[in-house]
PDB file of N, CA, C and O in Angstrom:
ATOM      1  N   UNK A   1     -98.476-142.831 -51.958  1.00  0.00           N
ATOM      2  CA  UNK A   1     -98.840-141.501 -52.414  1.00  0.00           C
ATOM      3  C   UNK A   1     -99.732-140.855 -51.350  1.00  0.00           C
ATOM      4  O   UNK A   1    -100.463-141.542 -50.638  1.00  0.00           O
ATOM      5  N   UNK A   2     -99.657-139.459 -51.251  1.00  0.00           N
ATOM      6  CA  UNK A   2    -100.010-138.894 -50.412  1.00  0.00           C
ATOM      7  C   UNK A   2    -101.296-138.274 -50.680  1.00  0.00           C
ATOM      8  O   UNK A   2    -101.525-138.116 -51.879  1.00  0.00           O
ATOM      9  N   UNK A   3    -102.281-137.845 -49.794  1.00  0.00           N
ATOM     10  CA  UNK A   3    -103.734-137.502 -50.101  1.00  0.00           C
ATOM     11  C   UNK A   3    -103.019-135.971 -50.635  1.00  0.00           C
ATOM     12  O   UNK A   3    -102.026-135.395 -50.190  1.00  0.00           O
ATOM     13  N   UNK A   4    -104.094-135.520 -51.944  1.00  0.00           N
ATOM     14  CA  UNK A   4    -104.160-134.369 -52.639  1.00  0.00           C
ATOM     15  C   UNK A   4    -104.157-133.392 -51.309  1.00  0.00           C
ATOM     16  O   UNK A   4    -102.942-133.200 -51.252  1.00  0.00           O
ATOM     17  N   UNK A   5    -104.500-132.922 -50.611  1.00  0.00           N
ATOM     18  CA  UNK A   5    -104.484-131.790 -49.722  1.00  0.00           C
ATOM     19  C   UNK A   5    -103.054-132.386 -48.672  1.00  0.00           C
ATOM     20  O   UNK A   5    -103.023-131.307 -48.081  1.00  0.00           O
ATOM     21  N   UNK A   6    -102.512-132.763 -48.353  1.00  0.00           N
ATOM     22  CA  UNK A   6    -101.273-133.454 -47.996  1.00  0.00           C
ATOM     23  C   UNK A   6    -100.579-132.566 -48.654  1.00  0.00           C
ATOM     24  O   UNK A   6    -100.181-131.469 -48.263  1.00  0.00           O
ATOM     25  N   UNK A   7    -100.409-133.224 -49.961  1.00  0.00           N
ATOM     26  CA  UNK A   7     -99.485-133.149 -50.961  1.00  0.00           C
ATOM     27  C   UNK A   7     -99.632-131.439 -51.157  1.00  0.00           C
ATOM     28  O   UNK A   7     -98.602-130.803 -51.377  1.00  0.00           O
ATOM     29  N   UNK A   8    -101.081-130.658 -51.061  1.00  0.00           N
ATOM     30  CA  UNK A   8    -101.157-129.562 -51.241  1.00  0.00           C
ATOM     31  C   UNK A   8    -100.021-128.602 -50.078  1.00  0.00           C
ATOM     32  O   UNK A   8     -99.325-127.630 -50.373  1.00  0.00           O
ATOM     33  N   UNK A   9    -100.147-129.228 -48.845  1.00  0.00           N
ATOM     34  CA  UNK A   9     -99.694-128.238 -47.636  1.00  0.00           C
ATOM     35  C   UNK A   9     -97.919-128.684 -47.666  1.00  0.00           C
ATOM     36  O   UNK A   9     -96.971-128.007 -47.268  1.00  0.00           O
ATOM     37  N   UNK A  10     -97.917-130.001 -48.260  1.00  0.00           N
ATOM     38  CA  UNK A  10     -96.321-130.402 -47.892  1.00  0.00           C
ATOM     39  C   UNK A  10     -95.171-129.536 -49.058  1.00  0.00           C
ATOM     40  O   UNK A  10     -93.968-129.443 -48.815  1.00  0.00           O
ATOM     41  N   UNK A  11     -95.719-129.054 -50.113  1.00  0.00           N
ATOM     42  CA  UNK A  11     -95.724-128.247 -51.071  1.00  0.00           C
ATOM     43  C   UNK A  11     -95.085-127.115 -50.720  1.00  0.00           C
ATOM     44  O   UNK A  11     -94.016-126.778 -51.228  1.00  0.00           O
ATOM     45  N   UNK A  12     -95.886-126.247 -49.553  1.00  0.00           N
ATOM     46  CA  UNK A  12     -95.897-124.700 -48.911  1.00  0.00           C
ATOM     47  C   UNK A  12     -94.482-124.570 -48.071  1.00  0.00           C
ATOM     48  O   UNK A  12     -93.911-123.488 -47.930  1.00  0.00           O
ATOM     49  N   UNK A  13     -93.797-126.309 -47.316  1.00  0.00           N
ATOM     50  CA  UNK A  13     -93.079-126.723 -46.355  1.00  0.00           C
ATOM     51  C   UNK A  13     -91.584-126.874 -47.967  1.00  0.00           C
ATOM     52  O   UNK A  13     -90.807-127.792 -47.704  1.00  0.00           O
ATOM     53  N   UNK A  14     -91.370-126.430 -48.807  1.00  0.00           N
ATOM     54  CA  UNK A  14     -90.464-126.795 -49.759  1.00  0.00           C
ATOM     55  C   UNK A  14     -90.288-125.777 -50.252  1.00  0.00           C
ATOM     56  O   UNK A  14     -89.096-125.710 -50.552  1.00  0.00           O
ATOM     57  N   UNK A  15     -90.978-124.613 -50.614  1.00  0.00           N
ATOM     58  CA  UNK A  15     -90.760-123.362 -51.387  1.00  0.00           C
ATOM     59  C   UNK A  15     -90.966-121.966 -50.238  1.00  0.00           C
ATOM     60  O   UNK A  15     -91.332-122.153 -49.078  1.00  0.00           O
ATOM     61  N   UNK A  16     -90.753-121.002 -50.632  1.00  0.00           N
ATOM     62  CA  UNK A  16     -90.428-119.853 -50.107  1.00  0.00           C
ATOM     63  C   UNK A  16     -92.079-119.348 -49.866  1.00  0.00           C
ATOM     64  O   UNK A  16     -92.665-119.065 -48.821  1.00  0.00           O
ATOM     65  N   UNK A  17     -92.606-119.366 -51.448  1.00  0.00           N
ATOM     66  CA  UNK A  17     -94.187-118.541 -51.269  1.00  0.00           C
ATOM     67  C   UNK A  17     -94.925-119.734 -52.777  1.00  0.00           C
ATOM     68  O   UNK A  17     -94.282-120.584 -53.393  1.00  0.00           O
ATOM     69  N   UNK A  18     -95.862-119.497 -52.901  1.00  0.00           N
ATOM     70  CA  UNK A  18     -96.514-120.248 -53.941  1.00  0.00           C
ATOM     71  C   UNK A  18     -98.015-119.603 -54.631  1.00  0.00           C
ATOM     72  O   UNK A  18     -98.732-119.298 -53.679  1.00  0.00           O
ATOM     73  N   UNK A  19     -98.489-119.398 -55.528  1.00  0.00           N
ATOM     74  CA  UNK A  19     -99.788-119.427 -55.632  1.00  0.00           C
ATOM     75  C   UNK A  19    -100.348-120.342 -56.265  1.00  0.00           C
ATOM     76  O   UNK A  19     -99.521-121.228 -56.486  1.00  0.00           O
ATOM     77  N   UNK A  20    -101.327-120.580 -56.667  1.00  0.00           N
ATOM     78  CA  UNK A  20    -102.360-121.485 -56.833  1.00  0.00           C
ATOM     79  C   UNK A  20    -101.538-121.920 -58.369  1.00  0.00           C
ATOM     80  O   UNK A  20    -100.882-122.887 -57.982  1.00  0.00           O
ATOM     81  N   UNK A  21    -101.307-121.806 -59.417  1.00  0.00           N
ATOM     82  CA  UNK A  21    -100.603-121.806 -60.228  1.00  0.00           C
ATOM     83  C   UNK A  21     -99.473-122.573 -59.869  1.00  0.00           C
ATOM     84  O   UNK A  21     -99.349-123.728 -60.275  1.00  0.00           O
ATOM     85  N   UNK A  22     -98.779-122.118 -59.263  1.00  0.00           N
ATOM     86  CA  UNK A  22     -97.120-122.827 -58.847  1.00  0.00           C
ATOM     87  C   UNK A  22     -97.556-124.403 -58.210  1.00  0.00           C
ATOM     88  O   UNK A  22     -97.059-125.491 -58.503  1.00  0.00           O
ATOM     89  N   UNK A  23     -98.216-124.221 -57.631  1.00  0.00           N
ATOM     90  CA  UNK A  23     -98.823-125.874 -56.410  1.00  0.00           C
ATOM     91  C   UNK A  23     -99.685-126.157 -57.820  1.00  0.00           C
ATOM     92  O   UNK A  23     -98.653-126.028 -58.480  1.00  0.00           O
ATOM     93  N   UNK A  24    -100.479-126.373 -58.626  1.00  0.00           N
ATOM     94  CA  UNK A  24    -101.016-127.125 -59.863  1.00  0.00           C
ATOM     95  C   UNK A  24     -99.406-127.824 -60.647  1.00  0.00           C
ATOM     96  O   UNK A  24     -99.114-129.019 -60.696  1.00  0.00           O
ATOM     97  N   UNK A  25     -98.609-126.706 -61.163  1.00  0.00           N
ATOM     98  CA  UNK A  25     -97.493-126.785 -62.090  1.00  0.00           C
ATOM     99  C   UNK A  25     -96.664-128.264 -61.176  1.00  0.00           C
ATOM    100  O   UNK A  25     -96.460-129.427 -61.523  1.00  0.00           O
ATOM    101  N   UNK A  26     -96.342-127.444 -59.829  1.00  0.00           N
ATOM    102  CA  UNK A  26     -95.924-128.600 -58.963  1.00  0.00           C
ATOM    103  C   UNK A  26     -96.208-130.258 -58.685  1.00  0.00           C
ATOM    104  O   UNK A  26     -95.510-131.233 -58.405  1.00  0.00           O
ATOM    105  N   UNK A  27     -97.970-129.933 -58.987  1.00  0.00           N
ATOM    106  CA  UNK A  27     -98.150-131.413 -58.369  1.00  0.00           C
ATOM    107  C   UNK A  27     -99.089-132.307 -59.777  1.00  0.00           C
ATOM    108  O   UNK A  27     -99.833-133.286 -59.734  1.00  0.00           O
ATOM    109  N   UNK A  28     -98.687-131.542 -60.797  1.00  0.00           N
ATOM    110  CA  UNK A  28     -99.625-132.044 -61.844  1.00  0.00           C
ATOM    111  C   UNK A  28     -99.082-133.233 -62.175  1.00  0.00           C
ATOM    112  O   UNK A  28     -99.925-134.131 -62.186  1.00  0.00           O
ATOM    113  N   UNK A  29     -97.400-133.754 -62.595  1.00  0.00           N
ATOM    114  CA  UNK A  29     -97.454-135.052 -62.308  1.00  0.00           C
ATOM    115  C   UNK A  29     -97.882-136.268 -61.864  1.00  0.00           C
ATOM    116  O   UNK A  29     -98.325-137.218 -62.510  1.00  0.00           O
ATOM    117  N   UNK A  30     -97.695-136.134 -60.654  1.00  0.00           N
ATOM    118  CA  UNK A  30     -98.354-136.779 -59.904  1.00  0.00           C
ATOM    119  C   UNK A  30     -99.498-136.958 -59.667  1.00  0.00           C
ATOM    120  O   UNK A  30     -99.721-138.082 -59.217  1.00  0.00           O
ATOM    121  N   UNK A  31    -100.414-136.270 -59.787  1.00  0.00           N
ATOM    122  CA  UNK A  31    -101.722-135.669 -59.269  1.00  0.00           C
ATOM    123  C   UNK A  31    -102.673-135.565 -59.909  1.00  0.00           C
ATOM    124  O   UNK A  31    -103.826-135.571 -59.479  1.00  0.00           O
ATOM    125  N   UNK A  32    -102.175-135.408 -61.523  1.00  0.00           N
ATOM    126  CA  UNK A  32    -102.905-134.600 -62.696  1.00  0.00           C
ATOM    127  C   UNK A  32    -103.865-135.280 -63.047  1.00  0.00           C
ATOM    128  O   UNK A  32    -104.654-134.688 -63.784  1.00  0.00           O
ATOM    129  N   UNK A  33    -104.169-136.600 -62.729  1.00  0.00           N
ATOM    130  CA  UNK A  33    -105.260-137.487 -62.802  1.00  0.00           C
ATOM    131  C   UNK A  33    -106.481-137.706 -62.206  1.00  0.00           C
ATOM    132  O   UNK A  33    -107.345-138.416 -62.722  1.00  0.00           O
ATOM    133  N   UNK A  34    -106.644-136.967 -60.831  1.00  0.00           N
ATOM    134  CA  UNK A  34    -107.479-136.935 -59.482  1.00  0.00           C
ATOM    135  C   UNK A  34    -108.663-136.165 -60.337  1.00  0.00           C
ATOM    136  O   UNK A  34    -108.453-135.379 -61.261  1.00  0.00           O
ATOM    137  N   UNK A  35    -109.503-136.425 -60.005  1.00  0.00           N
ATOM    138  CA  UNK A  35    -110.861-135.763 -59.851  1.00  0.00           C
ATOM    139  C   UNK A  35    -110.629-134.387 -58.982  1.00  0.00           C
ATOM    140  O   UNK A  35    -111.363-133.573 -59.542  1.00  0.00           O
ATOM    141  N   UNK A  36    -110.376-134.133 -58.562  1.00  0.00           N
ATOM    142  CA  UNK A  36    -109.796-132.265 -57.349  1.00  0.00           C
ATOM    143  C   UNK A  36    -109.296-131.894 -57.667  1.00  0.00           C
ATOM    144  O   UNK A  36    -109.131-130.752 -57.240  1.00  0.00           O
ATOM    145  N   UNK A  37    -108.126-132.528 -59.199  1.00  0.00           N
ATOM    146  CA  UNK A  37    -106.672-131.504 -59.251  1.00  0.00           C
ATOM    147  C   UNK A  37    -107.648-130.714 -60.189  1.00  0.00           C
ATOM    148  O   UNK A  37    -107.998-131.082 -61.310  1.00  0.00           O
ATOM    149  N   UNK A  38    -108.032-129.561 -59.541  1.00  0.00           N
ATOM    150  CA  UNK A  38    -108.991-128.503 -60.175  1.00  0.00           C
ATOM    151  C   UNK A  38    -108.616-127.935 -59.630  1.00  0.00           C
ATOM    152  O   UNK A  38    -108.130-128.344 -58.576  1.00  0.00           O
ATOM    153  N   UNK A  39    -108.563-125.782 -60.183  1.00  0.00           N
ATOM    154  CA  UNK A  39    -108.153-124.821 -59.503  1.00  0.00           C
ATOM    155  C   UNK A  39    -109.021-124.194 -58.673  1.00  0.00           C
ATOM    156  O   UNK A  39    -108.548-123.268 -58.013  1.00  0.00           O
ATOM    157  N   UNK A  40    -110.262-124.477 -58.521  1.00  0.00           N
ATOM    158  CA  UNK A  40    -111.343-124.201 -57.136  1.00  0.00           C
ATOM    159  C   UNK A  40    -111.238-125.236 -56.095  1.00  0.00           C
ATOM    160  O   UNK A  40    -111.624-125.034 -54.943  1.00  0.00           O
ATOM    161  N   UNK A  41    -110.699-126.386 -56.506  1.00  0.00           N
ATOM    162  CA  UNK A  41    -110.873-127.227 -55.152  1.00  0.00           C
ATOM    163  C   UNK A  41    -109.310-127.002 -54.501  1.00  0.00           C
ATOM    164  O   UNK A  41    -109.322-127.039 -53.271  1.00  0.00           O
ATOM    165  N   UNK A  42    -108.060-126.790 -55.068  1.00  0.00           N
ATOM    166  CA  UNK A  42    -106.811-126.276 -54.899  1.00  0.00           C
ATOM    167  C   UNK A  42    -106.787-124.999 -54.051  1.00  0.00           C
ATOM    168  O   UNK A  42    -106.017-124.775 -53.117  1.00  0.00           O
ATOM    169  N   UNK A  43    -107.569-124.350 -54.434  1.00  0.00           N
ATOM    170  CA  UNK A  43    -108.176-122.664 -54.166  1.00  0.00           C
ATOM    171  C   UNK A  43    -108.399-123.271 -52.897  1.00  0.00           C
ATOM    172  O   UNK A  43    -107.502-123.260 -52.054  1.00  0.00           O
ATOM    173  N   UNK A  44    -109.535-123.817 -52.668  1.00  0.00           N
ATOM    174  CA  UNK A  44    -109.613-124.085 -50.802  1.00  0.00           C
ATOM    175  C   UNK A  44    -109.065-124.849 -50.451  1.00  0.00           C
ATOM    176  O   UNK A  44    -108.775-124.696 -49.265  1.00  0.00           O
ATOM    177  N   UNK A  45    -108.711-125.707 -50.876  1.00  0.00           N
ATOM    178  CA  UNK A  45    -107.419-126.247 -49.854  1.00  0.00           C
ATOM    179  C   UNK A  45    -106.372-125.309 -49.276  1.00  0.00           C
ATOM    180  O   UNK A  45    -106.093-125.406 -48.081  1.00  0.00           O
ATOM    181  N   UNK A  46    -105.882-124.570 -49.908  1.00  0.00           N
ATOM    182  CA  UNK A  46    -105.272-123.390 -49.529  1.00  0.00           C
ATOM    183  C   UNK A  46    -105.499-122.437 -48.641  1.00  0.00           C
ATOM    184  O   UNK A  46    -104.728-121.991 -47.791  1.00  0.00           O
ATOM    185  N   UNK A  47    -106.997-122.039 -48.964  1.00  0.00           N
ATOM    186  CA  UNK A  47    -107.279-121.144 -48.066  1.00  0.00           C
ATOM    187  C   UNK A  47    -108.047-121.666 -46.722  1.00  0.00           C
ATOM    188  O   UNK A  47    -108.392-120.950 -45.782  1.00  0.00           O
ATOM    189  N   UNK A  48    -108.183-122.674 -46.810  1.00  0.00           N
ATOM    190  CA  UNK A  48    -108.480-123.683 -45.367  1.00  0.00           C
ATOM    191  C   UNK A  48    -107.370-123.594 -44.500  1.00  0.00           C
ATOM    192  O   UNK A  48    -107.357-123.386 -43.287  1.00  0.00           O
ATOM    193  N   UNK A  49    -106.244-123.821 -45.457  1.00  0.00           N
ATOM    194  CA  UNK A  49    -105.432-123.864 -44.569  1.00  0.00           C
ATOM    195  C   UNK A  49    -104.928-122.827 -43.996  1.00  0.00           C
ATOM    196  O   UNK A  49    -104.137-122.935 -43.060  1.00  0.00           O
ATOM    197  N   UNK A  50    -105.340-121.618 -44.509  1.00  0.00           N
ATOM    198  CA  UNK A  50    -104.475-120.067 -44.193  1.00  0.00           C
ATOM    199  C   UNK A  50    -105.505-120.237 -43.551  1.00  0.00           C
ATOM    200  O   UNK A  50    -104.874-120.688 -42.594  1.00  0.00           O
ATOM    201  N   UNK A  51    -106.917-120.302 -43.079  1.00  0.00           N
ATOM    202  CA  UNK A  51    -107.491-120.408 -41.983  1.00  0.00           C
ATOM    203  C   UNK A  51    -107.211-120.501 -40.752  1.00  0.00           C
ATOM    204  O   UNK A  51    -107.131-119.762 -39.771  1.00  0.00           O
ATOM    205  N   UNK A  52    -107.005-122.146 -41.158  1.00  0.00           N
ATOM    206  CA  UNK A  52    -106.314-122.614 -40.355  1.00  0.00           C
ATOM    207  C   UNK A  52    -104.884-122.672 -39.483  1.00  0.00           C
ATOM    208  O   UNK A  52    -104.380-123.620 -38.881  1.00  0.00           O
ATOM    209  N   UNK A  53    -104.420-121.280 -39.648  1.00  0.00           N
ATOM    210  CA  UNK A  53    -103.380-120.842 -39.420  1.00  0.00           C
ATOM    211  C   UNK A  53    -101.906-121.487 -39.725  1.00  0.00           C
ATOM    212  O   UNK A  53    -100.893-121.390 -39.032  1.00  0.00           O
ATOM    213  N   UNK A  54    -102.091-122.199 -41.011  1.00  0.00           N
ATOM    214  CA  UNK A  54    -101.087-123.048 -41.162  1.00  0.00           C
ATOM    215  C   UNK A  54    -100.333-122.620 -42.397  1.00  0.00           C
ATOM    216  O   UNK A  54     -99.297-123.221 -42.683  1.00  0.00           O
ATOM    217  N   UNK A  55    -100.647-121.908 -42.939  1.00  0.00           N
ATOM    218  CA  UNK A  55    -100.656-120.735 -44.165  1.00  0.00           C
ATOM    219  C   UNK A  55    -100.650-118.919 -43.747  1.00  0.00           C
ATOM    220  O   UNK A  55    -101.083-118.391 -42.723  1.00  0.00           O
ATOM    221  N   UNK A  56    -100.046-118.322 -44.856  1.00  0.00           N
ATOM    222  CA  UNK A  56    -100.314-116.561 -44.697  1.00  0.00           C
ATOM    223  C   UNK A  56     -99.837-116.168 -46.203  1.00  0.00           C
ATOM    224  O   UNK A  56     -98.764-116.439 -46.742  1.00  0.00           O
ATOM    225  N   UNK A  57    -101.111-115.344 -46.799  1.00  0.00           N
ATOM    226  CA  UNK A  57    -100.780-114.371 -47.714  1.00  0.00           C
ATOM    227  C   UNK A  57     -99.454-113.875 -47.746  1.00  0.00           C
ATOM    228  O   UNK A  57     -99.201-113.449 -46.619  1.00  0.00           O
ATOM    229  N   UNK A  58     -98.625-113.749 -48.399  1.00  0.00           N
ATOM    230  CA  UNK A  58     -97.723-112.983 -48.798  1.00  0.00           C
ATOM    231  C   UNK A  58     -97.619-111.572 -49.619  1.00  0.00           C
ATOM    232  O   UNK A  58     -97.343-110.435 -49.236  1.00  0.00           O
ATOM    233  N   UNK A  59     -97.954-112.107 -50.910  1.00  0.00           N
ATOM    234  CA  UNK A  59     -98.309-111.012 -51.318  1.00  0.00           C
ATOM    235  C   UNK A  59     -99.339-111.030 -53.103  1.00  0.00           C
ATOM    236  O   UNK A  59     -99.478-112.101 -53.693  1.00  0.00           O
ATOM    237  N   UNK A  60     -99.760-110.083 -53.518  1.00  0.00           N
ATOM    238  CA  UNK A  60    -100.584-110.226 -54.528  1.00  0.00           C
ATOM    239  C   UNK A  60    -100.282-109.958 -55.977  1.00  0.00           C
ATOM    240  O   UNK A  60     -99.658-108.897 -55.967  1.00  0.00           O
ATOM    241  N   UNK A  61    -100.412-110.398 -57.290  1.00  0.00           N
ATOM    242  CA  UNK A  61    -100.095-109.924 -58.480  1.00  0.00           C
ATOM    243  C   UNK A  61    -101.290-110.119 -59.156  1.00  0.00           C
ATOM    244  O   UNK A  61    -102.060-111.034 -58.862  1.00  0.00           O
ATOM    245  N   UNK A  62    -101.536-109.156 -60.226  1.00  0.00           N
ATOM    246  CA  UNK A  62    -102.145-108.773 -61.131  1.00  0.00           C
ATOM    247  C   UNK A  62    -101.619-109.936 -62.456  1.00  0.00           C
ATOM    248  O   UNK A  62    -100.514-109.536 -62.822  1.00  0.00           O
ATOM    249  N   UNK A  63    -101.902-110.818 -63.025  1.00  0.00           N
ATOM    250  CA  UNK A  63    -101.619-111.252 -64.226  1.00  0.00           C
ATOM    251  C   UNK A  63    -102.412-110.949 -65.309  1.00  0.00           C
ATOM    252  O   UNK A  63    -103.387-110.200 -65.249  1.00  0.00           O
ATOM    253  N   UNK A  64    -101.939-111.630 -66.508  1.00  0.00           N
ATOM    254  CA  UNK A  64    -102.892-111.695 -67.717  1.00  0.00           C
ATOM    255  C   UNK A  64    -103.955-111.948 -67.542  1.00  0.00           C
ATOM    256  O   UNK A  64    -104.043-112.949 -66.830  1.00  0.00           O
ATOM    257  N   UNK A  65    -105.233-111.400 -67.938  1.00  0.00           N
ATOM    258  CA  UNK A  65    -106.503-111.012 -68.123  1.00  0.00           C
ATOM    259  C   UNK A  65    -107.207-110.891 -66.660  1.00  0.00           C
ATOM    260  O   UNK A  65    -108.279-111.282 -66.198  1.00  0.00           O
ATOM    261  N   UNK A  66    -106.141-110.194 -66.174  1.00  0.00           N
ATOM    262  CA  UNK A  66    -106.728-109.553 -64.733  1.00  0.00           C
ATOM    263  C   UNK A  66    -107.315-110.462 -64.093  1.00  0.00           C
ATOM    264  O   UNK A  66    -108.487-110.440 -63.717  1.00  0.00           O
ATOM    265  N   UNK A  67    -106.496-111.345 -63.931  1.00  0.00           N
ATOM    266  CA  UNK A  67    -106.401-112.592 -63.053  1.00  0.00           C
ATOM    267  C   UNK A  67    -105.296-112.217 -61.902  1.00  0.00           C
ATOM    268  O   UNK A  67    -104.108-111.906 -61.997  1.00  0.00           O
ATOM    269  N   UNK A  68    -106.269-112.392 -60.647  1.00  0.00           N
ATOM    270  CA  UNK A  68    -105.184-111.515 -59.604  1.00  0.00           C
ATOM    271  C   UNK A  68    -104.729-113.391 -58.939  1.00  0.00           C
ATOM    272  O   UNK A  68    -105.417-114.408 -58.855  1.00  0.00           O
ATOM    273  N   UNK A  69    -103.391-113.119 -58.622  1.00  0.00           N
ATOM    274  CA  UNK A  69    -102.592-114.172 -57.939  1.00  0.00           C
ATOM    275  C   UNK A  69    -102.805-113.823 -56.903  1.00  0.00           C
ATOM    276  O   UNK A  69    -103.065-112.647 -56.648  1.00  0.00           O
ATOM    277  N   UNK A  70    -102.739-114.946 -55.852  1.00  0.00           N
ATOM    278  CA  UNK A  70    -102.280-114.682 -54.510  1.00  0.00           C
ATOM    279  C   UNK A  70    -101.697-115.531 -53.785  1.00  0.00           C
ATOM    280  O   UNK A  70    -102.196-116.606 -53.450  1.00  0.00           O
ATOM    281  N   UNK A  71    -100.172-114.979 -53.359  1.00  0.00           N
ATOM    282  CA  UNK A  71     -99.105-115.954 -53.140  1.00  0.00           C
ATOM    283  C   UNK A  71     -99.213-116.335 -51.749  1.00  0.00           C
ATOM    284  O   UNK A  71     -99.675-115.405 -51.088  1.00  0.00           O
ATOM    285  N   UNK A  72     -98.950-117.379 -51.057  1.00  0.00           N
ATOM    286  CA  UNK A  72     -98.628-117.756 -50.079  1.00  0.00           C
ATOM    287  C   UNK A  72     -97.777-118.331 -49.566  1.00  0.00           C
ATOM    288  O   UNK A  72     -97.263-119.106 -50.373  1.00  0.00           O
ATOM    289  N   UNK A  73     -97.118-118.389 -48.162  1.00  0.00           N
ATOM    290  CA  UNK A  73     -96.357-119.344 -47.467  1.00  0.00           C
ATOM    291  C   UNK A  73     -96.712-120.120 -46.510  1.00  0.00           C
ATOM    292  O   UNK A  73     -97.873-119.984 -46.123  1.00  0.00           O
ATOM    293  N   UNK A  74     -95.982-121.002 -45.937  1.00  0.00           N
ATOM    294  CA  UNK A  74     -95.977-121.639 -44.621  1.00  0.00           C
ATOM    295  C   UNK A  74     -94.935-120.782 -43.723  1.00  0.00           C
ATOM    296  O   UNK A  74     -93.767-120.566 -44.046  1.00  0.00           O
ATOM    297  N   UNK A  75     -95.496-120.381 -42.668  1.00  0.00           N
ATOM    298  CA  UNK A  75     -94.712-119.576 -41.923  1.00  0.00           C
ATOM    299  C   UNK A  75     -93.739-120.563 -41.007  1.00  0.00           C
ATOM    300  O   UNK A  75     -93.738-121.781 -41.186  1.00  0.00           O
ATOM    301  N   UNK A  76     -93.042-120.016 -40.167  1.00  0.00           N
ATOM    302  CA  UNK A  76     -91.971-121.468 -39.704  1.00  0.00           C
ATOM    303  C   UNK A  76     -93.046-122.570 -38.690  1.00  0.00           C
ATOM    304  O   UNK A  76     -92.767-123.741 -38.429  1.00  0.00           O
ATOM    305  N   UNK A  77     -94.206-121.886 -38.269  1.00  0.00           N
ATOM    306  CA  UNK A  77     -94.754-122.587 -37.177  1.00  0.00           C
ATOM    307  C   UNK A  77     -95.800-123.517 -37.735  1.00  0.00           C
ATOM    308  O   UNK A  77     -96.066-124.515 -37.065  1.00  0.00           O
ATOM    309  N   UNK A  78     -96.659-123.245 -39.296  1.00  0.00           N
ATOM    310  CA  UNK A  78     -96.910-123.692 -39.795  1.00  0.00           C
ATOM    311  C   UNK A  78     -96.322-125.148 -40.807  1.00  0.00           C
ATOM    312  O   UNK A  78     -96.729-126.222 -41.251  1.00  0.00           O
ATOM    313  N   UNK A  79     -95.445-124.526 -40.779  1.00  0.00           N
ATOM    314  CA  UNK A  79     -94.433-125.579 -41.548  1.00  0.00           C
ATOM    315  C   UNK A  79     -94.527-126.509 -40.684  1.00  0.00           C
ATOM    316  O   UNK A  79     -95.329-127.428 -40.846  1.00  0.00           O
ATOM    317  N   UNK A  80     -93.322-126.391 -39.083  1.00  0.00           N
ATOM    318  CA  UNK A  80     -93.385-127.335 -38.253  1.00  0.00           C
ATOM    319  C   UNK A  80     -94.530-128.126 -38.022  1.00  0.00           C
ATOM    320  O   UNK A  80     -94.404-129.351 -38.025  1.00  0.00           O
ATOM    321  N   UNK A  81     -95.795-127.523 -37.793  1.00  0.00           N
ATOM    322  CA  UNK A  81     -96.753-127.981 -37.630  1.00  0.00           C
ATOM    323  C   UNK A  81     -97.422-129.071 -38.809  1.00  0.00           C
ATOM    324  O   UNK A  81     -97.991-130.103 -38.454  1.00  0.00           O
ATOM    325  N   UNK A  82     -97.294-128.753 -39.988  1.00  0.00           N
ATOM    326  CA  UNK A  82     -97.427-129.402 -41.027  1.00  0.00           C
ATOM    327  C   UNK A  82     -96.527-130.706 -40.906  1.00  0.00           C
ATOM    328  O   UNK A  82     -97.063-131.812 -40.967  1.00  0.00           O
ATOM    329  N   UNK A  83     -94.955-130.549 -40.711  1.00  0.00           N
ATOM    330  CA  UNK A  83     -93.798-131.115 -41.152  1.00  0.00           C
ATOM    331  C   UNK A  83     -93.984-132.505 -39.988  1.00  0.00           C
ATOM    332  O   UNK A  83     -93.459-133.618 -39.961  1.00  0.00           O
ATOM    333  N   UNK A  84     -95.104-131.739 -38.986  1.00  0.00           N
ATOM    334  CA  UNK A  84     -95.224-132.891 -37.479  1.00  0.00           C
ATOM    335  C   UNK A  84     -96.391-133.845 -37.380  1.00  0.00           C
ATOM    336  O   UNK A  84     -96.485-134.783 -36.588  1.00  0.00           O
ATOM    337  N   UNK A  85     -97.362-133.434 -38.393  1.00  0.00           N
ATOM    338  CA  UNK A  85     -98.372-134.354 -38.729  1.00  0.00           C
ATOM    339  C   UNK A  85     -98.257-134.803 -40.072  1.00  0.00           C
ATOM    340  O   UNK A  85     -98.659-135.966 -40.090  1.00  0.00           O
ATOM    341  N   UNK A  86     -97.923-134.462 -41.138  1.00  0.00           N
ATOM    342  CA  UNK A  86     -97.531-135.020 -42.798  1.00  0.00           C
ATOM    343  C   UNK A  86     -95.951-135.634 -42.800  1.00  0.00           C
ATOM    344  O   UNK A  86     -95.038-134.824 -42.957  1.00  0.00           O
ATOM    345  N   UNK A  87     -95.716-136.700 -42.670  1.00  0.00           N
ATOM    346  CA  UNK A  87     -94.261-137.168 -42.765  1.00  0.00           C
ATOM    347  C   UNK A  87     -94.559-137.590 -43.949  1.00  0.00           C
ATOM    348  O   UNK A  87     -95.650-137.891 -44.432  1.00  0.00           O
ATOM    349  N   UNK A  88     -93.120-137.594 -44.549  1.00  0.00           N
ATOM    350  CA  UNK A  88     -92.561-138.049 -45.761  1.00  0.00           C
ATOM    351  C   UNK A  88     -92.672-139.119 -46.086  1.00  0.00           C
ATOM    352  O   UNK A  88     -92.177-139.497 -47.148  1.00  0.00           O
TER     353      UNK A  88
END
């Protein structure tokens, strides 16, 4: 099994865009047991990684009780980059 932030970025390398929501739903199986699978520590893993240029906003939604989403991808260079240090 793969470390929770692993598993967070290898996630981004499988789907089109994601938000914080979709990567929980995704990895709660597996995962749902960890002490981190929390949506603030998920939250930066994410945005570490869009930091880290390995991630990019896509785009934003408004949900129920004005809870704003914010979707992301792995862009192709990110991916690679991900896909070249996280093997399967």
């Amino acid at each position: 099994m793969k470390p929770l932030n692993y598993a967070i970025l290898k996630h981004f390398t499988i789907v089109d865009e994601a938000c914080v929501d979709d990567v929980m739903a995704a990895l709660k199986a597996q995962y749902g047991h960890f002490k981190a699978f929390n949506k603030p520590t998920i939250i930066s893993a994410i945005m570490t990684a869009e930091a880290n240029g390995l991630l990019e906003e896509v785009r934003f939604e408004l949900a129920s009780g004005n809870e704003l989403k914010v979707y992301y991808r792995a862009h192709e260079e990110g991916a690679a980059t991900i896909n070249r240090y996280i093997r399967d």
